[in-house]
PDB file of N, CA, C and O in Angstrom:
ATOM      1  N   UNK A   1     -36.807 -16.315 -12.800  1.00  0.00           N
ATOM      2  CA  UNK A   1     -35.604 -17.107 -12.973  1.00  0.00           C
ATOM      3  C   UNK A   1     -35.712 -18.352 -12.102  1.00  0.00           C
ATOM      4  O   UNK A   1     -36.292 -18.231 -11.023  1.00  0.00           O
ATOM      5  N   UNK A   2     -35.268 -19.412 -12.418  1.00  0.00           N
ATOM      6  CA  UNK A   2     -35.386 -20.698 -12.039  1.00  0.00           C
ATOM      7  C   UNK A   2     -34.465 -20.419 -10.918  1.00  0.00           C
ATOM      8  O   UNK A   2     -33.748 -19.421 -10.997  1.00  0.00           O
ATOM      9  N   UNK A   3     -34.376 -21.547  -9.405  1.00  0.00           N
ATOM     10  CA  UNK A   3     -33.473 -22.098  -8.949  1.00  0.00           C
ATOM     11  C   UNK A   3     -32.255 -22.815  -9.227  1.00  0.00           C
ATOM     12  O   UNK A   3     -32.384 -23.582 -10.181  1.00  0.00           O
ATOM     13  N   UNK A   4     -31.126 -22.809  -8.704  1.00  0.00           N
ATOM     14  CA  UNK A   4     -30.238 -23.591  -9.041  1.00  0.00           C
ATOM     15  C   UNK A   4     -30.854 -24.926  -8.361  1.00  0.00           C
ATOM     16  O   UNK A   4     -31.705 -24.954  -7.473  1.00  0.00           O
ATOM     17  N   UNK A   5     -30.191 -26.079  -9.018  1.00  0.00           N
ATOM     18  CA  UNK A   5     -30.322 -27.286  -8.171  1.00  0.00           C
ATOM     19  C   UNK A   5     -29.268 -28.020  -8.397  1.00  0.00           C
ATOM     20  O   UNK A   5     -28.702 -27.883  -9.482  1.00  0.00           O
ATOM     21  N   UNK A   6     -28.762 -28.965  -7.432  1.00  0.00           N
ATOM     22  CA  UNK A   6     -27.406 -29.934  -7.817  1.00  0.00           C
ATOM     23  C   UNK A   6     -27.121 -30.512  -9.224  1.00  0.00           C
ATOM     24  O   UNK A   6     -27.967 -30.969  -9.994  1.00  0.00           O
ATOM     25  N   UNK A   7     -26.150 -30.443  -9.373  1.00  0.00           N
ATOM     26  CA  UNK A   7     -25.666 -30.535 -10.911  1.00  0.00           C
ATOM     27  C   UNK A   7     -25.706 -32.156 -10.984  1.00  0.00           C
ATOM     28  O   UNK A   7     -24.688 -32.553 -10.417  1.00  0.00           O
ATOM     29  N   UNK A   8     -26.475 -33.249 -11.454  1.00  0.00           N
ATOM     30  CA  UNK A   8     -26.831 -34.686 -11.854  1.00  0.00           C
ATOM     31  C   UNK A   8     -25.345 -35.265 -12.161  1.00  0.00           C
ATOM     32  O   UNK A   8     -25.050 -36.333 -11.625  1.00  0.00           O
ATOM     33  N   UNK A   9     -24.670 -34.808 -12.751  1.00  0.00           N
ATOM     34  CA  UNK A   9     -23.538 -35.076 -13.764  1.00  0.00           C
ATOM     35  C   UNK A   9     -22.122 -35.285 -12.475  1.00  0.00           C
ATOM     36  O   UNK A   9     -21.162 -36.042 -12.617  1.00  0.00           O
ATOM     37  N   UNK A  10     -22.294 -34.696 -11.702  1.00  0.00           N
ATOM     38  CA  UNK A  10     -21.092 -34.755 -10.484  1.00  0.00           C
ATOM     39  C   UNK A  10     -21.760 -34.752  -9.263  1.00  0.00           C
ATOM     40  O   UNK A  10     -21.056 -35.132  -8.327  1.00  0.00           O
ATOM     41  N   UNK A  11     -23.001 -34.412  -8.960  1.00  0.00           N
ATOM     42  CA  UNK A  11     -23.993 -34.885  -7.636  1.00  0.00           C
ATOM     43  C   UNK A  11     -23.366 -33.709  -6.802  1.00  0.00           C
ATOM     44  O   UNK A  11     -23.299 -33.884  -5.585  1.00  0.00           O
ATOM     45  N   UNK A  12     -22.908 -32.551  -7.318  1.00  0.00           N
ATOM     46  CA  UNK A  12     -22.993 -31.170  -6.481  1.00  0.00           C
ATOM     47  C   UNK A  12     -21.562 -31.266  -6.011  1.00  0.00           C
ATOM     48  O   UNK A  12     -21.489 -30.786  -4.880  1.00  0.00           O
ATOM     49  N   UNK A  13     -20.484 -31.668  -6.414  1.00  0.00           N
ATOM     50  CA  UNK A  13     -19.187 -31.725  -6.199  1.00  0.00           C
ATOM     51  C   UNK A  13     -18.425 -30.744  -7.108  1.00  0.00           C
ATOM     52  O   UNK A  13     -17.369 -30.153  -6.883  1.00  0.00           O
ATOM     53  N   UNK A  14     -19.184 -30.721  -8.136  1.00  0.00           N
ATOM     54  CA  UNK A  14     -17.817 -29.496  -8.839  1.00  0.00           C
ATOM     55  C   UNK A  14     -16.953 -30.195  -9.870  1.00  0.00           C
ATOM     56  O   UNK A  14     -16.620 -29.499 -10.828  1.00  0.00           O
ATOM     57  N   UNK A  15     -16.510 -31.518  -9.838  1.00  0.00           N
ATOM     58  CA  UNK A  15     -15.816 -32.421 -10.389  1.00  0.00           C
ATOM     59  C   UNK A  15     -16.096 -33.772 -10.959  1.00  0.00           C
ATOM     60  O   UNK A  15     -17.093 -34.458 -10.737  1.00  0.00           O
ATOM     61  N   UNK A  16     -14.965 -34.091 -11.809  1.00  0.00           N
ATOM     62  CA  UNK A  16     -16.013 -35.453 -12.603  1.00  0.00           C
ATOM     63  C   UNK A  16     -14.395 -35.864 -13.045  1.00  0.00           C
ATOM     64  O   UNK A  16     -13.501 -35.211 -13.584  1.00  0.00           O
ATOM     65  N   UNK A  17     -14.476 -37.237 -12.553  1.00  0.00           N
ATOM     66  CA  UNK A  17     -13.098 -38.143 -13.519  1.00  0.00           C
ATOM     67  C   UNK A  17     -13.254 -37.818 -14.811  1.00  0.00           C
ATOM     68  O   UNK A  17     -14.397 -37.496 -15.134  1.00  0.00           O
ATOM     69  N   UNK A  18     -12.494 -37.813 -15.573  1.00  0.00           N
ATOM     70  CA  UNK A  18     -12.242 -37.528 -16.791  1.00  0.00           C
ATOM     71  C   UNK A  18     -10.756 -38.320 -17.441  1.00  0.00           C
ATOM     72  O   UNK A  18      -9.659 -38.512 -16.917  1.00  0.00           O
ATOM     73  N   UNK A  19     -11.271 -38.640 -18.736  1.00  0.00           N
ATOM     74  CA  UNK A  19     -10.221 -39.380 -19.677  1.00  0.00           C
ATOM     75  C   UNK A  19      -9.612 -38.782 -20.936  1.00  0.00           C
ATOM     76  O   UNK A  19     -10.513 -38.433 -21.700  1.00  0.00           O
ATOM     77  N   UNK A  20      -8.654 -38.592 -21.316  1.00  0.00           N
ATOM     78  CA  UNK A  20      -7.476 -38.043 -22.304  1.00  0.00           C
ATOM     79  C   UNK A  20      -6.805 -38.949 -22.790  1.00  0.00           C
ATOM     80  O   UNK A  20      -5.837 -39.515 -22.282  1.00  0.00           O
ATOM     81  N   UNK A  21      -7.380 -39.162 -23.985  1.00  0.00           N
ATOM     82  CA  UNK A  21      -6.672 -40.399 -25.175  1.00  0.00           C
ATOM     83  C   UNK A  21      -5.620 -39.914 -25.989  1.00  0.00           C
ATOM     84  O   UNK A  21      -6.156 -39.633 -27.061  1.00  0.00           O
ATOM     85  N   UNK A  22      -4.773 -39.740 -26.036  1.00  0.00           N
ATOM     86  CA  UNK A  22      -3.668 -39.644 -26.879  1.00  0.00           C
ATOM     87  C   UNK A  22      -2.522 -40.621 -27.645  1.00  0.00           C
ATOM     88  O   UNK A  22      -2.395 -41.773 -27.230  1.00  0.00           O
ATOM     89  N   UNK A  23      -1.735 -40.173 -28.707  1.00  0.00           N
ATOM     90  CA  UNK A  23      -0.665 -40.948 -28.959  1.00  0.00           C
ATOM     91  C   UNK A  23       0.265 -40.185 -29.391  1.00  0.00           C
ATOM     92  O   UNK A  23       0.161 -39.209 -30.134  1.00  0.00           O
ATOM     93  N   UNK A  24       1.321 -40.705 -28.849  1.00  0.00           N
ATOM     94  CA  UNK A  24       3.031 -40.501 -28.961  1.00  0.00           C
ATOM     95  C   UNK A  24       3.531 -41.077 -30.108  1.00  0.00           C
ATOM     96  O   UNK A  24       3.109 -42.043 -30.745  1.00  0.00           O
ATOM     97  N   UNK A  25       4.370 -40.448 -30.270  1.00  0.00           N
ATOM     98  CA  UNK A  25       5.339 -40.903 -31.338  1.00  0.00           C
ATOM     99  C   UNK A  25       7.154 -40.994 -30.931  1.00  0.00           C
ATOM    100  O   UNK A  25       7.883 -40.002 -30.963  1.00  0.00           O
ATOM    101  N   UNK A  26       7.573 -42.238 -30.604  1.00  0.00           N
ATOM    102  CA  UNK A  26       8.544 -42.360 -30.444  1.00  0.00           C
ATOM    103  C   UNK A  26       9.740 -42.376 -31.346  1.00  0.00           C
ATOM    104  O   UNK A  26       9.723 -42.783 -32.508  1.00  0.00           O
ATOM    105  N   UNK A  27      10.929 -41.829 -30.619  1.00  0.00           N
ATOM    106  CA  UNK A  27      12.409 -41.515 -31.585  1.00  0.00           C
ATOM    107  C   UNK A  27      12.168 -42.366 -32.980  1.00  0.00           C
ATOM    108  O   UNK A  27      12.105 -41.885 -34.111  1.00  0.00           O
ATOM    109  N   UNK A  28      12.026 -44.046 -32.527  1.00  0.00           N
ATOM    110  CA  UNK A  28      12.022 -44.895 -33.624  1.00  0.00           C
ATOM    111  C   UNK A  28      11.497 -44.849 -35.047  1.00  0.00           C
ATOM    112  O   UNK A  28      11.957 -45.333 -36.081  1.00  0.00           O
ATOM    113  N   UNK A  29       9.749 -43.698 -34.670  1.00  0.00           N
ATOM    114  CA  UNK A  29       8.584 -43.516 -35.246  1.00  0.00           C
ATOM    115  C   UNK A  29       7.518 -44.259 -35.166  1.00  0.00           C
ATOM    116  O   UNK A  29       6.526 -44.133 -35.883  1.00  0.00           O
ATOM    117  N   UNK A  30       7.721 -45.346 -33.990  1.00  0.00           N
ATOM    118  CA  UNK A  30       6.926 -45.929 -33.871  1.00  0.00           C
ATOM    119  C   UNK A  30       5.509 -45.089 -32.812  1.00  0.00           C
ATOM    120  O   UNK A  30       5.668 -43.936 -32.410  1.00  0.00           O
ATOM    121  N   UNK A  31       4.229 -45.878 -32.503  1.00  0.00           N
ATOM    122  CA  UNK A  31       3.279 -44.940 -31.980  1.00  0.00           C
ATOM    123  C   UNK A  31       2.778 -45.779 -30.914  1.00  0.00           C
ATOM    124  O   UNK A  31       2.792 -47.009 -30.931  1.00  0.00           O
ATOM    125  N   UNK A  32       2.270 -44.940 -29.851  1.00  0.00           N
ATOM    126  CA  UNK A  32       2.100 -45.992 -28.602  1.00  0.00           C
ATOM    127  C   UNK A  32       0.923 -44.723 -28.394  1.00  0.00           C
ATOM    128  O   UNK A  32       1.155 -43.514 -28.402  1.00  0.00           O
ATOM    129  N   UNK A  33      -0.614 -45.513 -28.179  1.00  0.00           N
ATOM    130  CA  UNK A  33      -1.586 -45.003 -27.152  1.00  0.00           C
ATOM    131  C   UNK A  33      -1.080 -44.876 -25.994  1.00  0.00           C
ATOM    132  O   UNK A  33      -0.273 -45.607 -25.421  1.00  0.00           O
ATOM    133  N   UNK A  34      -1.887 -43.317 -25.437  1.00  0.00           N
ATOM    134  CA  UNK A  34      -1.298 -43.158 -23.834  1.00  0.00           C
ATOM    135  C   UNK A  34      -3.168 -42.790 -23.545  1.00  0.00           C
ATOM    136  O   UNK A  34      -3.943 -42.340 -24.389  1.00  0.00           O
ATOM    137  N   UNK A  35      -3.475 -43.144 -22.155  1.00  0.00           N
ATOM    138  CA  UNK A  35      -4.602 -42.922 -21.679  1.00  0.00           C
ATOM    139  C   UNK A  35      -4.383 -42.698 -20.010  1.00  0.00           C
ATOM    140  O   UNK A  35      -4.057 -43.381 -19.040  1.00  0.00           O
ATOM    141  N   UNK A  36      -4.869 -40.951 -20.379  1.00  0.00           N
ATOM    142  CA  UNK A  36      -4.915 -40.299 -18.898  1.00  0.00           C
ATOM    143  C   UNK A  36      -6.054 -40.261 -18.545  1.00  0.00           C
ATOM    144  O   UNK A  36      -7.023 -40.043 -19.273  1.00  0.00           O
ATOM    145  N   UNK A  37      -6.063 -40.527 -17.064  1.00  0.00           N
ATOM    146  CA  UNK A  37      -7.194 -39.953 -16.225  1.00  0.00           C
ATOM    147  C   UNK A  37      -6.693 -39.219 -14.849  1.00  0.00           C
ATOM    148  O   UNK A  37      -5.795 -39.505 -14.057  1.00  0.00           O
ATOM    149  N   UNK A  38      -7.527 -38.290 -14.888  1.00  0.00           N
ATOM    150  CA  UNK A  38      -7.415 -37.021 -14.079  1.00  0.00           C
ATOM    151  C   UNK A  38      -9.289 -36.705 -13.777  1.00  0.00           C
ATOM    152  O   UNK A  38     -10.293 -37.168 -14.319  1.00  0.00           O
ATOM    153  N   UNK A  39      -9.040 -35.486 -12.412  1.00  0.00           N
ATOM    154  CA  UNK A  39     -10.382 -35.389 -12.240  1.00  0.00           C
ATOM    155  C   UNK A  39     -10.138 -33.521 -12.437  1.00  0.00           C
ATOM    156  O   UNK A  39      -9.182 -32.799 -12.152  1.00  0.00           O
ATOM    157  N   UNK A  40     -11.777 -33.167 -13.179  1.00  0.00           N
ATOM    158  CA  UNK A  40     -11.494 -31.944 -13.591  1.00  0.00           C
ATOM    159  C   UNK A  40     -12.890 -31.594 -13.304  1.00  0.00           C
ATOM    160  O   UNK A  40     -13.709 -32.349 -12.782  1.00  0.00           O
ATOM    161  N   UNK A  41     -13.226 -29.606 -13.935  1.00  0.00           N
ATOM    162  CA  UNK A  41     -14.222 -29.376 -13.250  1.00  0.00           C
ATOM    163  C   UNK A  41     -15.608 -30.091 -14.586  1.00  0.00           C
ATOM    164  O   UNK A  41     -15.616 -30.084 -15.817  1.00  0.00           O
ATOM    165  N   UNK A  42     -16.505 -30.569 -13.650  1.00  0.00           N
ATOM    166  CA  UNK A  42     -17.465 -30.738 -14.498  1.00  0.00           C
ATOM    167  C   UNK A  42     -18.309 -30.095 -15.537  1.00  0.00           C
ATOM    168  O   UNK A  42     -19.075 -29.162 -15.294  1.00  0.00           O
ATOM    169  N   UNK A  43     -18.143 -30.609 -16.653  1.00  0.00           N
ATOM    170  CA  UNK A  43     -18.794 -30.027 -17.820  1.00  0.00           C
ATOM    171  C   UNK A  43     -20.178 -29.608 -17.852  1.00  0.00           C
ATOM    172  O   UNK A  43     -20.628 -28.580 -18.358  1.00  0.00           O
ATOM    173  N   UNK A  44     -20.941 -30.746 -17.106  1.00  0.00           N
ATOM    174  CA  UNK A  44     -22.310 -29.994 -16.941  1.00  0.00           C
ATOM    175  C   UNK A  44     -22.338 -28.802 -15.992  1.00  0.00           C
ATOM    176  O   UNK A  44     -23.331 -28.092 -16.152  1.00  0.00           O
ATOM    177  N   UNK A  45     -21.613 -28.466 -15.181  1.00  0.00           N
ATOM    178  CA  UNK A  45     -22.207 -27.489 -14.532  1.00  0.00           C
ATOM    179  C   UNK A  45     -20.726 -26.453 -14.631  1.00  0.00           C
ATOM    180  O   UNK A  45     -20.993 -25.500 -13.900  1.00  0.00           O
ATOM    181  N   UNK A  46     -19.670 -26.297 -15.066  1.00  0.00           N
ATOM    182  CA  UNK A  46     -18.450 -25.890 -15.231  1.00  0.00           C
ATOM    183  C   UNK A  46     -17.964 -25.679 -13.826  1.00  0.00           C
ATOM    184  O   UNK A  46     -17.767 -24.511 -13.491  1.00  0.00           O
ATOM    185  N   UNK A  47     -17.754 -26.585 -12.999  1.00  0.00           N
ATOM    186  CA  UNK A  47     -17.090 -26.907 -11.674  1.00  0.00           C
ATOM    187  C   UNK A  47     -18.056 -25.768 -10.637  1.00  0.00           C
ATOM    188  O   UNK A  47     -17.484 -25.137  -9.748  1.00  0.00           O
ATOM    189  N   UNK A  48     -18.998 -25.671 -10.795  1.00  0.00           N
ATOM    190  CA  UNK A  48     -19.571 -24.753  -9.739  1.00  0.00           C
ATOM    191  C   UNK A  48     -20.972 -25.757  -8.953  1.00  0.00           C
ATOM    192  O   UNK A  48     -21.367 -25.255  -7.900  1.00  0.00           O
ATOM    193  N   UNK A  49     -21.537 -26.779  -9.287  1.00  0.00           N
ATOM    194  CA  UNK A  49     -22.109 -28.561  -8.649  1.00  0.00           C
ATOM    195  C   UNK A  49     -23.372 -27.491  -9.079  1.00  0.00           C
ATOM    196  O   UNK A  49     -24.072 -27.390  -8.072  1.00  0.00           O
ATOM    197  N   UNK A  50     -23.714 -26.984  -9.745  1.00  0.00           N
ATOM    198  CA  UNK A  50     -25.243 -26.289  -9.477  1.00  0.00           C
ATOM    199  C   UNK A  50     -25.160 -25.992 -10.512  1.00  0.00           C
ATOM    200  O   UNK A  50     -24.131 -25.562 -11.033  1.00  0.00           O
ATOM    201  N   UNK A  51     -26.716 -26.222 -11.305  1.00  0.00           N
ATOM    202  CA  UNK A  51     -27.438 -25.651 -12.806  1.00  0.00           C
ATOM    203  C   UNK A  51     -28.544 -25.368 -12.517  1.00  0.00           C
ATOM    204  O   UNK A  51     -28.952 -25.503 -11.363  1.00  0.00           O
ATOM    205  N   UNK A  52     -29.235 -24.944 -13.423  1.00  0.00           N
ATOM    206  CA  UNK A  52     -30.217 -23.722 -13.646  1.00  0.00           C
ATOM    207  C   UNK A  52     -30.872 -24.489 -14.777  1.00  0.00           C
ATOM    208  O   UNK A  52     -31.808 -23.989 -15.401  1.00  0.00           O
TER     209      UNK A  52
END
């Protein structure tokens, strides 16, 4: 079995900014883009900074 080594994708932190595009729909019916950013666990390594 291989070693783990630091996860490239978050540099062994566990976490990675991340973006969430969405749109609303207001009373009127009109539609407005909303764009979140938040930091979550990283996808390459699923928040644990180490892959295999």
């Amino acid at each position: 079995m291989s070693q783990p080594t630091t996860c490239s994708k978050c540099n062994g932190s566990g976490v990675t900014g991340q973006v969430r595009y969405t749109v609303i729909t207001k009373p009127d019916g009109s539609q407005e883009p909303v764009t979140e950013t938040f930091t979550g666990p990283c996808s390459g390594c699923n928040g644990s900074g180490r892959t295999y």
